[in-house]
Structure formats: C-alpha cells, structure tokens
C-alpha positions in Angstrom: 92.2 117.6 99.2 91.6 114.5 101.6 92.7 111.3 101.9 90.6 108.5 100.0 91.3 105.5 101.4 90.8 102.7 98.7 90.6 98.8 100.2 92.8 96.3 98.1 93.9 92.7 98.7 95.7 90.5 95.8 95.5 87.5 96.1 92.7 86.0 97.9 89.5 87.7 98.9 88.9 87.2 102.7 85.4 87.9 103.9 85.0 91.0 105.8 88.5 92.2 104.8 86.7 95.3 102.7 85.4 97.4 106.0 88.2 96.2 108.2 89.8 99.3 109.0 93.3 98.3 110.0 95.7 95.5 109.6 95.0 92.1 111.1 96.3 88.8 110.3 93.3 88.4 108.5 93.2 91.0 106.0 95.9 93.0 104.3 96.9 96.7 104.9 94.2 99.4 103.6 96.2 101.0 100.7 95.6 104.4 101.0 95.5 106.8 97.8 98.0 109.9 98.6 97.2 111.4 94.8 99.1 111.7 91.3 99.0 107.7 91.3 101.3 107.2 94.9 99.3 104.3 96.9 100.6 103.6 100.1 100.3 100.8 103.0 101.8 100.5 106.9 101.8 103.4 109.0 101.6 105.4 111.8 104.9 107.1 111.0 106.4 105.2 108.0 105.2 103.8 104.6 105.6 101.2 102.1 104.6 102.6 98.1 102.3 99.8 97.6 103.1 98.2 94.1 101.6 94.7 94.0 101.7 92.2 92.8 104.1 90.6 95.4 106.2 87.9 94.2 108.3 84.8 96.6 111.5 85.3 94.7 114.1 83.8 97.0 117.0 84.8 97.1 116.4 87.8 95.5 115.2 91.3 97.5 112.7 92.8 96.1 112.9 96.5 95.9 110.3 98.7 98.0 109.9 102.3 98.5 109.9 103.2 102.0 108.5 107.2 103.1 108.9 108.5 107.1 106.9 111.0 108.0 110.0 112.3 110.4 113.8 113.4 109.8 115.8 110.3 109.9 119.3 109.2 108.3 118.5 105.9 105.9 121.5 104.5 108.4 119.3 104.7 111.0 116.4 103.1 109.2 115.7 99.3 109.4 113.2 97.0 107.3 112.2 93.3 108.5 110.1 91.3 107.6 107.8 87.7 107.2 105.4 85.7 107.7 102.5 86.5 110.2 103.3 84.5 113.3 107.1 83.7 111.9 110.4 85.0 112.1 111.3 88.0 110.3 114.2 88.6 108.1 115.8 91.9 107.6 116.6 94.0 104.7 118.0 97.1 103.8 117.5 100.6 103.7 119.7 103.0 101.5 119.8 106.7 100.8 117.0 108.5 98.9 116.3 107.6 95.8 117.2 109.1 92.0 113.8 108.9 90.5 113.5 107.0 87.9 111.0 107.2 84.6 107.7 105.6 85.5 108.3 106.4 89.4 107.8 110.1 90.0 108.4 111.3 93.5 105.4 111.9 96.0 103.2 114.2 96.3 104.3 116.8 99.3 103.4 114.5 102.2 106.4 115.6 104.3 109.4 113.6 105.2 111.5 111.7 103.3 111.3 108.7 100.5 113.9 105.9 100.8 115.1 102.9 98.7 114.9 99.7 100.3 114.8 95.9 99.7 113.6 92.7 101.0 113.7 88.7 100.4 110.3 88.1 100.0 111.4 84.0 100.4 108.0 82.4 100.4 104.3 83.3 99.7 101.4 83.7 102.1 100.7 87.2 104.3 103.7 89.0 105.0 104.0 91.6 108.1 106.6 94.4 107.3 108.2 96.6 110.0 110.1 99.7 109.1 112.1 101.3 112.1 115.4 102.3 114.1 117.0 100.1 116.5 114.9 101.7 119.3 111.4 101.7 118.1 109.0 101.1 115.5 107.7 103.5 112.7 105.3 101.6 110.5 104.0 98.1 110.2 102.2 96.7 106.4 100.7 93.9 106.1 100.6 92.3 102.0 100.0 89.1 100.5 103.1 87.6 98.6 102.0 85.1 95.8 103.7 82.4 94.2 106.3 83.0 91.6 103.8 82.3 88.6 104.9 79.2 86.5 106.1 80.9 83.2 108.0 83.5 84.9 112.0 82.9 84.5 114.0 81.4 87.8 115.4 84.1 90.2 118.9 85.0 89.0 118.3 84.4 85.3 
C-alpha cells in the first residue's frame, strides 16, 4: 500500500498552496494519509497527528500526538513552537501514550508515538519543531484560528 498524500489547509485558502509540495511560509504542511484514519504533518524524521482545527487557547497547551521514526527516550524529545518569523515557545513531551477510545494507535509505521503539548497563544501560521537538544527531527507547519466566539474562555 502507498502513501497518498492528501493537500489540506484550514483556515484560509492561499493560491497555489494545493501543488506546493513542502512547507513554506506560505502554505501549510501537506497532511499525508498513513491509513486506518492516522493523517500526519512535519517530517523528515518526526510527526505531528494532524487533528485540525487548531485553536489560540492561551494559556492552555493543547495536546498533540508526536511519532519519530527513530528510538528515542520522550526525555530526550523537545517540542517548540510559533509564529513564522517569531519566537518559539516550548512545550512538552511525555512518555507514550495509553490509547484512548476514539484515538487508536497507528498503523505499523515504525518508531514510537508520544504525548505532547503546546500553548498555541495566538492565531495565524504556526511552525512546529520536534527534536533533541542537538538536532532537529521534524518541522509542521498549521494554521491556528481564532478561539470562535461562542466557545467557553480557557480555564472554564
């Protein structure tokens, strides 16, 4: 079975964006269809479990699903991110997840799933690094929306 590669962008639609075939601070991530429903962004070496839509929910991390494609320790893991062209922030990785109903584990891509979280503090295009201290695994790049109107304030 291949890889399909399947072009999304939430938010909005940015000409050209649909046969750009990598990341740019243009366009978003490709999200690419690993099977049995697991859609994943970033790359070379690690992953993000793409699960839009993307909220700015300061101060609150959101949670992400991180995959490596090599043996590593979540200790030795590290997540940053923000805007294009800003600062980053960092998160946090833990250990592998218990999988929970609804989020069934990957198919058998090799390597290992973690549990990790990120303030997502403010909307617009958001570059996401996963690495170690020495070097850098995968980088995503998603759009993070507004916190729609109706939806309750973080923390409640």
């Amino acid at each position: 079975m291949g890889i399909v590669v399947r072009m999304v962008s939430v938010g909005l639609l940015v000409f050209g964006c649909a046969v750009a075939p990598t990341p740019s601070p243009t366009c978003p991530s490709p999200v690419v269809d690993r099977g049995g429903g697991w859609l994943e962004v970033g790359g070379p070496r690690a992953w993000l479990l793409y699960e839009p839509p993307y909220h700015a929910r300061s101060p609150h991390p959101r949670r992400l699903w991180v995959r490596v494609g090599d043996a590593f320790a979540s200790e030795s893991l590290k997540i940053a991110g923000g805007l294009v062209g800003g600062s980053r922030v960092d998160g946090f990785v833990q250990g592998r997840p218990d999988w929970a109903p609804g989020y069934g584990p990957p198919p058998d891509l090799g390597g290992a799933v973690f549990f990790a979280g990120l303030t997502l503090a403010e909307p617009g295009r958001w570059e996401i690094v996963i690495g170690t201290m020495d070097e850098e695994l995968g980088l995503a790049l998603i759009d993070v929306q507004p916190l729609p109107p109706d939806s309750p304030s973080p923390g409640s």
